[in-house]
C-alpha positions in Angstrom: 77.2 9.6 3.8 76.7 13.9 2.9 72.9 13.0 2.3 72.8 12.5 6.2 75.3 15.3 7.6 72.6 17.9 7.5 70.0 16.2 9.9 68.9 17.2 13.1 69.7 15.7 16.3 66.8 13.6 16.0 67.0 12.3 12.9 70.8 11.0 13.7 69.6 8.7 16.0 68.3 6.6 13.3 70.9 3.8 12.8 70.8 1.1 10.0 69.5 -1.1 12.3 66.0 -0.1 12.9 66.0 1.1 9.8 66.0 -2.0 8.8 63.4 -3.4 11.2 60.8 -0.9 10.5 61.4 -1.7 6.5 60.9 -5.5 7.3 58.0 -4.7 9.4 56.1 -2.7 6.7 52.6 -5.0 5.8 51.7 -2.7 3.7 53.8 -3.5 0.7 52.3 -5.9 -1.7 52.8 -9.4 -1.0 52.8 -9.6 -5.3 55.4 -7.5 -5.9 59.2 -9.6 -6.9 62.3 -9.5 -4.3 64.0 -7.4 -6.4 60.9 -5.0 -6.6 60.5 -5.3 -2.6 63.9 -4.5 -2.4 64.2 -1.3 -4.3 60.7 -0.1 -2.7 63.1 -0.7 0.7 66.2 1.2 -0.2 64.1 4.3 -1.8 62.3 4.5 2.2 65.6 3.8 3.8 66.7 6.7 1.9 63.5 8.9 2.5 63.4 8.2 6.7 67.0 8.7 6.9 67.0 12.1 5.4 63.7 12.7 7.6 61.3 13.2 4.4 59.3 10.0 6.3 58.9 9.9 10.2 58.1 6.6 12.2 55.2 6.5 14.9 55.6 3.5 17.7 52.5 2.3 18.9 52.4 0.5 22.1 50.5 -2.5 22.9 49.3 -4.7 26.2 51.5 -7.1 25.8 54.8 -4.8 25.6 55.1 -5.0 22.0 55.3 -1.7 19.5 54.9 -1.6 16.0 56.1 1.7 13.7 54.7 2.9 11.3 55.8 5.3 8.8 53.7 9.1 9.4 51.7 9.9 6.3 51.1 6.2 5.1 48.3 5.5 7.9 45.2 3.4 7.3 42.7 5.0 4.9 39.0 3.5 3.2 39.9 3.9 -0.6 36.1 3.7 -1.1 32.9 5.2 0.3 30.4 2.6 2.1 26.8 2.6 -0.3 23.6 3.8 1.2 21.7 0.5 0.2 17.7 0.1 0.1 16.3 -3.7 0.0 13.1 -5.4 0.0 12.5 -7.4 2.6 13.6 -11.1 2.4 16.8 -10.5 -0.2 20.6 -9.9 0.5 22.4 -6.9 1.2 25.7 -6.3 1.0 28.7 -3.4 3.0 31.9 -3.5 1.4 34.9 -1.8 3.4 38.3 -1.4 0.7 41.2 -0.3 3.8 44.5 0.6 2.2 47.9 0.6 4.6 46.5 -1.2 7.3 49.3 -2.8 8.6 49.2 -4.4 12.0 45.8 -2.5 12.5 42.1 -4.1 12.4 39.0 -3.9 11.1 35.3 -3.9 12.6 32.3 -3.8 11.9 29.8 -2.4 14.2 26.0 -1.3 14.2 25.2 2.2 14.7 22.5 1.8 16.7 23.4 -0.5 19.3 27.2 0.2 19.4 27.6 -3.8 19.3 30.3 -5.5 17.1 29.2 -7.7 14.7 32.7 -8.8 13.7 36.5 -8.1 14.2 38.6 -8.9 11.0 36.7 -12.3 9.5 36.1 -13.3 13.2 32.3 -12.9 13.9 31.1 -11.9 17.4 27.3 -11.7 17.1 25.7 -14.8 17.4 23.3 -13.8 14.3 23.7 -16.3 11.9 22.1 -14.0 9.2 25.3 -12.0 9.2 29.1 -13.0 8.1 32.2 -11.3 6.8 34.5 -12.0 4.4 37.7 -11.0 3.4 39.8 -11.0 0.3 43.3 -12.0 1.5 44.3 -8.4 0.6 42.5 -5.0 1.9 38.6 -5.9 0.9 36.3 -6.7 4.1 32.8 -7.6 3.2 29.9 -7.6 5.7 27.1 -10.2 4.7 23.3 -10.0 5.8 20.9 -12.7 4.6 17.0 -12.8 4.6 17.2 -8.9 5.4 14.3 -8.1 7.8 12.7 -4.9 9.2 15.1 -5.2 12.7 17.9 -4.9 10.1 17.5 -1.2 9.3 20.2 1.2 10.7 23.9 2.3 10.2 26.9 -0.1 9.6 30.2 1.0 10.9 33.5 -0.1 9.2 35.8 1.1 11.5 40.2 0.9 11.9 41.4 1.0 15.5 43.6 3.3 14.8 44.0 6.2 17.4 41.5 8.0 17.2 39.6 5.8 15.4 38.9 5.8 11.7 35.2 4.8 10.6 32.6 5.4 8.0 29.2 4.6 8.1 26.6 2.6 5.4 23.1 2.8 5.7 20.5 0.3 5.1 17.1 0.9 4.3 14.6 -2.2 4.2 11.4 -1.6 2.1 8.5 -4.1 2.4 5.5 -4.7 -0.2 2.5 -3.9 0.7 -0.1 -6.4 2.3 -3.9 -6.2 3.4 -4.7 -7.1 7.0 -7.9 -9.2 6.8 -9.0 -8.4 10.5 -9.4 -5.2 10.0 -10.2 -5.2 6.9 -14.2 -5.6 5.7 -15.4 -9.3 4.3 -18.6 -9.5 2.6 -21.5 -7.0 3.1 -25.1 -7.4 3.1 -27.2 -4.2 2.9 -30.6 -3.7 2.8 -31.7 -1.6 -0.2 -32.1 2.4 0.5 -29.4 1.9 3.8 -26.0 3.6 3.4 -22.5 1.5 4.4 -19.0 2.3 5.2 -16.0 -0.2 3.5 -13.0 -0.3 5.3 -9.2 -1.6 4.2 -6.3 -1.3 5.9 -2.6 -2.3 4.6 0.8 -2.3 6.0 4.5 -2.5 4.5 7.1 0.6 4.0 6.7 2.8 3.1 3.8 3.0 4.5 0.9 2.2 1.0 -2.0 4.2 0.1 -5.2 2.4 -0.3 -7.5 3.1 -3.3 -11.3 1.4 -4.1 -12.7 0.9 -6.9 -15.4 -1.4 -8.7 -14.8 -4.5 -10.1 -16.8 -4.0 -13.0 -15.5 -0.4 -13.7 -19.0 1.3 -12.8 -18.9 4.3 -10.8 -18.7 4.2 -6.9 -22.0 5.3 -5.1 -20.1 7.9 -2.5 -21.7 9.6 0.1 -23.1 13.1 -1.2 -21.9 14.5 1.8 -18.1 13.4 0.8 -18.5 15.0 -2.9 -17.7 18.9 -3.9 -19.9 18.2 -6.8 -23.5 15.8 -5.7 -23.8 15.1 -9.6 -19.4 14.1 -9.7 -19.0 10.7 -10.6 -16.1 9.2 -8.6 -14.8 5.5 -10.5 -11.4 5.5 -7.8 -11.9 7.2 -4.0 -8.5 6.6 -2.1 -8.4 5.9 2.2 -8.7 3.3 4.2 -13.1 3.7 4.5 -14.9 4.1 1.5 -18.3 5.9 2.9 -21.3 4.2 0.6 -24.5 6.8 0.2 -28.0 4.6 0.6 -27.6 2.0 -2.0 -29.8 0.9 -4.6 -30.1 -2.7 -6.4 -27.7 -1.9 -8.9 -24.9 -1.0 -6.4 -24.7 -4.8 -5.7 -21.2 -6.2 -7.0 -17.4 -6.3 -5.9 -15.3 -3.4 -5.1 -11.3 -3.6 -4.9 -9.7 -2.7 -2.3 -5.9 -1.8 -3.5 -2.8 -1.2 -1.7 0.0 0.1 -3.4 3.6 1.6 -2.3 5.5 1.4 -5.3 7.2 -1.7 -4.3 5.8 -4.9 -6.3 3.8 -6.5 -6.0 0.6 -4.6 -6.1 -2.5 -6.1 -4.0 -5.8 -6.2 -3.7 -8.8 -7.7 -1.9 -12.2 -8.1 -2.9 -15.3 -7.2 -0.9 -18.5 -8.1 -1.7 -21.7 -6.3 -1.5 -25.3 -7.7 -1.8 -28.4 -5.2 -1.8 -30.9 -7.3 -0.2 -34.4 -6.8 -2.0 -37.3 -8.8 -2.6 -38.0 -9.9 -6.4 -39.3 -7.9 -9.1 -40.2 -10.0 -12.4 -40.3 -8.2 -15.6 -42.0 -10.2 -18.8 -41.0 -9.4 -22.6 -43.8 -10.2 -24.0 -47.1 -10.9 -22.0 -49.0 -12.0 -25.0 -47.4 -14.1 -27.3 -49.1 -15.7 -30.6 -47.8 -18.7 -32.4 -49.5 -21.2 -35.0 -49.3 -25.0 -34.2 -46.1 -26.6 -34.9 -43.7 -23.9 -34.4 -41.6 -23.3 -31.6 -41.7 -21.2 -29.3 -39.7 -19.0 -26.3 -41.1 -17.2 -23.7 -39.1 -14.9 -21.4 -38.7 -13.0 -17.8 -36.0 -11.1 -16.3 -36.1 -11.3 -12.4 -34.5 -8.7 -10.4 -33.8 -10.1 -6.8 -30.9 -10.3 -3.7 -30.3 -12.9 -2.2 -30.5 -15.3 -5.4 -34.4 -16.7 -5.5 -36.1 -19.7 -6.3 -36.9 -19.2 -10.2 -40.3 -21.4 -11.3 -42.7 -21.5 -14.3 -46.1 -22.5 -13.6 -48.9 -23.1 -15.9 -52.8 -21.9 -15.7 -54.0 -24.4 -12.9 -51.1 -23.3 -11.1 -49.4 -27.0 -11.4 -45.9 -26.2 -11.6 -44.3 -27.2 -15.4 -42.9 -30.7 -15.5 -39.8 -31.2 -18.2 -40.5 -33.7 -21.0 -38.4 -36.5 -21.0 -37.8 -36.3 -24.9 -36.9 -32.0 -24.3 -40.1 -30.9 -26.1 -40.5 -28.5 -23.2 -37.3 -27.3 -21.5 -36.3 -23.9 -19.2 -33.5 -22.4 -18.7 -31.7 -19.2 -16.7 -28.9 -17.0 -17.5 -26.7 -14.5 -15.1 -26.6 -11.4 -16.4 -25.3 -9.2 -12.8 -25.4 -10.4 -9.5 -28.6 -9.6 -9.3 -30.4 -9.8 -12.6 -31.5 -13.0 -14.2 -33.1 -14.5 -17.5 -35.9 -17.1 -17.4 -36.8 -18.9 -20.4 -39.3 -21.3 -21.2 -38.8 -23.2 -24.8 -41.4 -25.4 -26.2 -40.8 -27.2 -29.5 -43.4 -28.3 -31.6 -46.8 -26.6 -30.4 -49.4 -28.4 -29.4 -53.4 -27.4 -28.9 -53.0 -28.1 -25.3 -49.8 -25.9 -25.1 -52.1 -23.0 -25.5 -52.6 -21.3 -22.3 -51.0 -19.3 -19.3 -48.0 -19.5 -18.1 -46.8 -17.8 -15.1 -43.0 -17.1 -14.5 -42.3 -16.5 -10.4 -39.8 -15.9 -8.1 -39.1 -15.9 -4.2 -36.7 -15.0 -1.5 -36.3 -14.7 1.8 -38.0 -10.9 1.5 -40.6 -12.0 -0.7 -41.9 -13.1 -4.4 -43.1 -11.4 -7.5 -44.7 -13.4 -10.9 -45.9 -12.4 -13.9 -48.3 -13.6 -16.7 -47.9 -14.7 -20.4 -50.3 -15.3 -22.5 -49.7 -18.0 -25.1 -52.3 -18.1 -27.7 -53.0 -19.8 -31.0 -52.7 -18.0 -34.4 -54.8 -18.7 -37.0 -53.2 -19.4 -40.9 -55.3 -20.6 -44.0 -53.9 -23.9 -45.4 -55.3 -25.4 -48.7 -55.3 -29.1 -48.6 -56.1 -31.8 -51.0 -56.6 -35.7 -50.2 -54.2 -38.2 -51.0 -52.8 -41.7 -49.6 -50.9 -41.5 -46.8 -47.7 -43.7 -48.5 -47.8 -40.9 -51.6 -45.9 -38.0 -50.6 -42.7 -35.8 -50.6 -41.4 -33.1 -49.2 -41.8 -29.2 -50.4 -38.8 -26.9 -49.5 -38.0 -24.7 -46.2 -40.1 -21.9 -47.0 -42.4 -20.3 -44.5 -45.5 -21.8 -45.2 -47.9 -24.0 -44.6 -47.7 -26.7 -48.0 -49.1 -30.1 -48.5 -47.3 -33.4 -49.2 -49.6 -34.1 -53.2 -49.5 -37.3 -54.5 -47.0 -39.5 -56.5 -48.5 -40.1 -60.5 -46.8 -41.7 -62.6 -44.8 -44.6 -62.3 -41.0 -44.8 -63.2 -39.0 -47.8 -64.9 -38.2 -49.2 -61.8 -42.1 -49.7 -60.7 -41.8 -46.8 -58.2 -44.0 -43.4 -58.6 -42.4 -39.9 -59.8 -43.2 -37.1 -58.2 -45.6 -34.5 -59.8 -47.8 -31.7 -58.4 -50.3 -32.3 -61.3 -52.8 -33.9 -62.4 -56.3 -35.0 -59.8 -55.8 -36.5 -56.7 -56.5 -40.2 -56.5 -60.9 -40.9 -55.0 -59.3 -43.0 -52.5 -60.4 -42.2 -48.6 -57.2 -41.8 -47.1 -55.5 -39.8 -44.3 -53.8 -35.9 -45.3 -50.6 -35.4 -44.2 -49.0 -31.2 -44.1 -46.5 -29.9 -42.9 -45.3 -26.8 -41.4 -41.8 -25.5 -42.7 -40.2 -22.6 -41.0 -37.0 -21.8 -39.6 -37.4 -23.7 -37.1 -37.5 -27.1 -39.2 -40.7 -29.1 -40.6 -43.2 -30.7 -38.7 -45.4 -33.4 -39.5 -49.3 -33.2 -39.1 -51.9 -35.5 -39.7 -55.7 -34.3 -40.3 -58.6 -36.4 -41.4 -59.2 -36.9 -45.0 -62.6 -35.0 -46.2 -63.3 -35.9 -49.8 -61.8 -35.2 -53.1 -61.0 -31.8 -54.1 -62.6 -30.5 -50.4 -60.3 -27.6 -49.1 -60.5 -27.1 -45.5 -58.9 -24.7 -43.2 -56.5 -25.6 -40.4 -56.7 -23.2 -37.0 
């Protein structure tokens, strides 16, 4: 053949014969491609080596056995292993793409440690989080479930080629943040006017910052020493201790303590703090004035930590008994952790619902009352005599009216109403009644003659 009469000595020694063999011996053509394809892939390298374009390399095993290669064809990654960053608990992933690997392997190692975690789809760690998988062709995958903290490092996909070819993968793990209770503050009590330090601590990675705040969005009573400005108001302070200047009454409530580093979830934790102080009672009204018949409301607002013992008493200090039928009835409302509402509803006044009332409140530090007044107001009725069975109702309005008399009779024997005429010289008993907004009540006075106008007080 003239293609081969201008070769070197060394490239004559090439016969057909090991030509051939090293053609057959390539594992790097396609196991896809047709015989015919194979073939002329075969005849265009026999071609190339035997004109010394291609040069073989014999590698030498253990066992005696050699493989050759053909130079410039040796095992290369076709793509870069990823820098990966997962949260702790999910999957992660190194893929390893090798092309013209032929008789070579493929391992995956950890940087750290230098120990193999698997050779080809064979897995030598005994870390049943980690396996390998491979594609049939010239894809390696390296597995890791449940990815932890001890996980974080550099992968190796490496070809024992010599020397050896590698590239590395990093993994970095990131864990949400989380409060640790022990040393973190539970509830706080404080006596009023005494300062007091909160303290949170998180963990995760990055490492979270830790901000306070107030639950209810008021500002936070810092430390004057902490402040550039005495008269700032600070509504978020971030570290781990929140330093508390002497606290009042109002500084009772919940502050947040939130941890934060970006990776979700977000938490929080919520400490308590209770101003101890004795009760302070504050009345609305400590004379109140109310006709008979109406109803009435008298209120205090108690001021006190820890939660007291709210009572209403009455002048003889006899402490009020509820009516069965809810003519008298008391009631509280929350407004703040430490603020509360007493009220004391009667319905329908009565002459012996005229007197003191005393609304009071203890704790543990002490008690506080106060006084209210209920006294009677006067109102001019007139009234004018008429049987008790002769009567109908006047309209809402408020004012005191009568029930007057029934006159004339209609065609069914009954009486119309009228408001004229002259009531009927018949002793009898008077009934009026009151009509205001809280509804009508029914009295009954004596009678006192015809025509007689009396006064009701």
């Amino acid at each position: 053949m003239r293609f081969v009469s201008g070769l070197g000595k060394r490239k004559r020694q090439f016969s057909l014969l090991k030509t051939q063999r090293i053609i057959d011996g390539m594992c790097f053509l396609p196991s896809y491609l047709s015989g015919g394809m194979r073939q002329l892939v075969k005849t265009k390298l026999e071609i190339l080596i035997l004109t010394g374009d291609l040069l073989t390399k014999t590698t030498s095993y253990q066992d005696g056995s050699t493989h050759d290669r053909v130079k410039g064809l040796e095992p290369e990654f076709d793509v870069l292993l990823p820098n990966l960053t997962v949260k702790q608990g999910s999957d992660a992933s190194f893929t390893c793409i090798v092309k013209h690997l032929g008789d070579y392997k493929v391992a995956w190692i950890r940087s750290e440690d230098k120990a193999i975690i698997a050779l080809q789809s064979h897995m030598v760690t005994n870390n049943h989080r980690y396996s390998v998988m491979h594609n049939g062709h010239n894809t390696w995958t390296l597995h890791i479930k449940n990815v932890q903290q001890t996980d974080i490092g550099s992968y190796i996909c490496q070809v024992n080629t010599d020397p050896q070819t590698s590239q590395y993968g990093t993994l970095k793990v990131v864990v949400p943040a989380d409060i640790i209770d022990l040393e973190t503050s539970n509830d706080v009590v404080v006596a009023e006017n005494q300062p007091a330090t909160l303290k949170c601590k998180a963990k995760g990675y990055p490492p979270p910052k830790v901000r306070w705040k107030r639950q209810d969005g008021a500002p936070l009573p810092i430390s004057k020493e902490f402040l550039r400005n005495p008269a700032e108001k600070i509504d978020m302070w971030e570290g781990e201790r929140l330093p508390l200047a002497p606290l009042s009454r109002q500084s009772t409530g919940a502050y947040l303590c939130i941890a934060n580093n970006s990776v979700p979830p977000v938490v929080s934790k919520r400490v308590m703090v209770y101003v101890h102080f004795k009760p302070s009672v504050t009345a609305t009204n400590q004379l109140v004035a109310a006709p008979l018949g109406v109803n009435i409301t008298i209120i205090c607002e108690v001021q006190a930590v820890p939660k007291p013992v709210l009572s209403w008493f009455n002048k003889g200090a006899e402490q009020i008994i509820l009516n069965s039928v809810g003519r008298i009835w008391q009631e509280t409302e929350v407004l703040k952790d430490y603020m509360f509402r007493m009220r004391l509803s009667i319905f329908y006044l009565q002459k012996d619902d005229f007197r003191e009332y005393n609304c009071t409140a203890g704790n543990s530090l002490g008690a506080d009352y106060k006084v209210i007044k209920l006294q009677r107001k006067s109102s001019k009725v007139r009234c004018e005599s008429y049987p008790p069975h002769l009567f109908r109702p006047t309209p809402p309005h408020h004012h005191v009216d009568v029930w007057r008399p029934m006159k004339h009779a209609n065609n069914n024997g009954g009486l119309n109403p009228t408001r004229t005429g002259s009531p009927p010289e018949i002793s009898s008993m008077l009934k009026i009644i009151v009509a205001n907004s809280s509804g009508i009540v029914k009295h009954t006075v004596e009678h006192v003659g015809k025509g007689n106008i009396m006064k009701v007080e």
